[in-house]
C-alpha positions in Angstrom: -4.2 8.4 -54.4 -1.5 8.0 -51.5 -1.3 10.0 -49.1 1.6 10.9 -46.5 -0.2 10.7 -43.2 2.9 11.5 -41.0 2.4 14.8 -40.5 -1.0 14.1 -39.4 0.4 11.0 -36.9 2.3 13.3 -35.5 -0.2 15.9 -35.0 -2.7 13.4 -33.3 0.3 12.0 -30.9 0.5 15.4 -29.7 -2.9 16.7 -29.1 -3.5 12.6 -27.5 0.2 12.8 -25.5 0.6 9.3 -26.7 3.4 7.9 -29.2 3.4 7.9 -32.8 3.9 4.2 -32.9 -0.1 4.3 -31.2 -1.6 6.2 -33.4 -4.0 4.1 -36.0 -5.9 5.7 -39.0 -9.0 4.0 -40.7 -8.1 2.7 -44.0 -11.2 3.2 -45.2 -11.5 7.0 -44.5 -7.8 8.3 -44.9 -9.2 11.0 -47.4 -11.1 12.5 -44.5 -8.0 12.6 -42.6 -5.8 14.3 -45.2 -8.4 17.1 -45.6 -8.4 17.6 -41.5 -6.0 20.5 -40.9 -6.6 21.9 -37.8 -6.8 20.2 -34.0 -10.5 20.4 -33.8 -11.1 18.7 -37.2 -8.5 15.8 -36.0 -10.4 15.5 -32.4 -13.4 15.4 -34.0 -12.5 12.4 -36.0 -10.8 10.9 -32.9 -14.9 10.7 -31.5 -15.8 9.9 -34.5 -13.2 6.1 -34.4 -11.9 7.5 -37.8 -8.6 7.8 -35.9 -7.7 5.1 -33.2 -5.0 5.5 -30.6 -3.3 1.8 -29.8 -4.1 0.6 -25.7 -0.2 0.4 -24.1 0.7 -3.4 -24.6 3.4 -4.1 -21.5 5.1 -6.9 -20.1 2.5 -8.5 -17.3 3.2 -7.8 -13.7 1.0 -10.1 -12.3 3.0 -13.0 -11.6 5.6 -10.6 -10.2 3.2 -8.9 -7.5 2.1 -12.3 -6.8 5.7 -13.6 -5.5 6.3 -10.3 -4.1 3.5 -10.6 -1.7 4.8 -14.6 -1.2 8.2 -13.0 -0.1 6.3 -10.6 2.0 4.2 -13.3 4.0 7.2 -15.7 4.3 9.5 -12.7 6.0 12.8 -12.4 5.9 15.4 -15.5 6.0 18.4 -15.3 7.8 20.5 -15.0 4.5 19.5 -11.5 3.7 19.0 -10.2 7.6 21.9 -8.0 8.1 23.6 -7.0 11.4 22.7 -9.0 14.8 19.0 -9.0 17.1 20.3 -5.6 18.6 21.6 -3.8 15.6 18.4 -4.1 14.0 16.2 -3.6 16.5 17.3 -2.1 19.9 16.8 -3.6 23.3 15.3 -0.4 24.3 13.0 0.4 21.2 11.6 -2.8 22.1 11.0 -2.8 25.8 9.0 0.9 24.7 6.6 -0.3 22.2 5.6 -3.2 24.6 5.2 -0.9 27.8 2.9 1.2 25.5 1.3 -1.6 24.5 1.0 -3.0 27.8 -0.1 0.4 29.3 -3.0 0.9 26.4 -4.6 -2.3 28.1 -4.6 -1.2 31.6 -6.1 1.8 29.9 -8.5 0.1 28.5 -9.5 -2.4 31.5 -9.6 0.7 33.5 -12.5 2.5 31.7 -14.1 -0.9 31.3 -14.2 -0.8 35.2 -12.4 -4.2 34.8 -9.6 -2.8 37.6 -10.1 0.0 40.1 -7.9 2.7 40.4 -5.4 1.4 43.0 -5.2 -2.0 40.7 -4.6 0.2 38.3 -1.5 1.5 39.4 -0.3 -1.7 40.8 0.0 -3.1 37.1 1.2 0.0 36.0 4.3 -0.1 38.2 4.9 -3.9 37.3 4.8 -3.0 33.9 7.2 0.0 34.1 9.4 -2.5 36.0 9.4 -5.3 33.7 7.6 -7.9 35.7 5.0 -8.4 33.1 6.4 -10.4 30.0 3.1 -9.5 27.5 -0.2 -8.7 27.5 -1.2 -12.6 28.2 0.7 -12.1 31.2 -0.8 -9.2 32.1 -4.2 -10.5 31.6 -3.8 -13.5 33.8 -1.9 -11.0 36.8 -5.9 -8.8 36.3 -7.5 -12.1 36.7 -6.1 -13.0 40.0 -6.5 -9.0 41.2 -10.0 -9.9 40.5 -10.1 -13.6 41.8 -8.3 -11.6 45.3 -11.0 -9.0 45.3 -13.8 -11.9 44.8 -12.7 -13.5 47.7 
């Protein structure tokens, strides 16, 4: 006897929320699946592997993620920067994240007791002022403060 299941497909797809394309019935049992009329026989014989529902079969994105990632590390080439040094970063916003930076380590040495207090602000004016190009700058300038004070 053959019987037309579509109904039924389309009852399973949605009480799963999957498509009807997903949706497999066992061959061998498609009698018990014509008598199940309501939603709690048809979950019942979705525990019971009578009815299967089809994992989603997509194109891979591995390889994709993996050159992503490549383009990530490598950074931007000077074919796809846009607009000049200042346009897309400002002089400004620049000078401002490295004075914090820079400040954060006289912080830092300070509550380390690396640098007293008037060191302290001695650094932290020529740091405000721009005499110290980075923090490996800055660094050697505490090691002669503490070479001075040595000696």
């Amino acid at each position: 006897m053959v019987v037309n299941l579509r109904a039924k497909k389309r009852l399973v797809s949605r009480i799963m929320g999957v498509g009807i394309h997903r949706v497999r019935f066992d061959s061998d049992r498609l009698d018990d699946i014509a008598d199940a009329i309501t939603r709690d026989n048809i979950r019942s014989l979705i525990t019971a592997n009578t009815i299967k529902i089809k994992p989603i079969v997509g194109t891979s994105r591995g390889r994709a993620q993996f050159k992503k990632s490549q383009k990530r590390k490598r950074g931007p080439k000077p074919g796809s920067k846009r607009g000049t040094r200042g346009a897309r970063m400002a002089r400004k916003e620049i000078h401002i994240i490295k004075v914090r930076a820079l400040r954060y380590r006289l912080k830092v040495a300070k509550e380390r007791k690396d640098i007293t207090n008037n060191e302290f602000w001695t650094l932290y004016k020529m740091v405000g002022g721009n005499t110290v190009r980075n923090s490996a700058h800055l660094r050697s300038l505490m090691e002669e403060i503490k070479s001075k004070r040595k000696s």
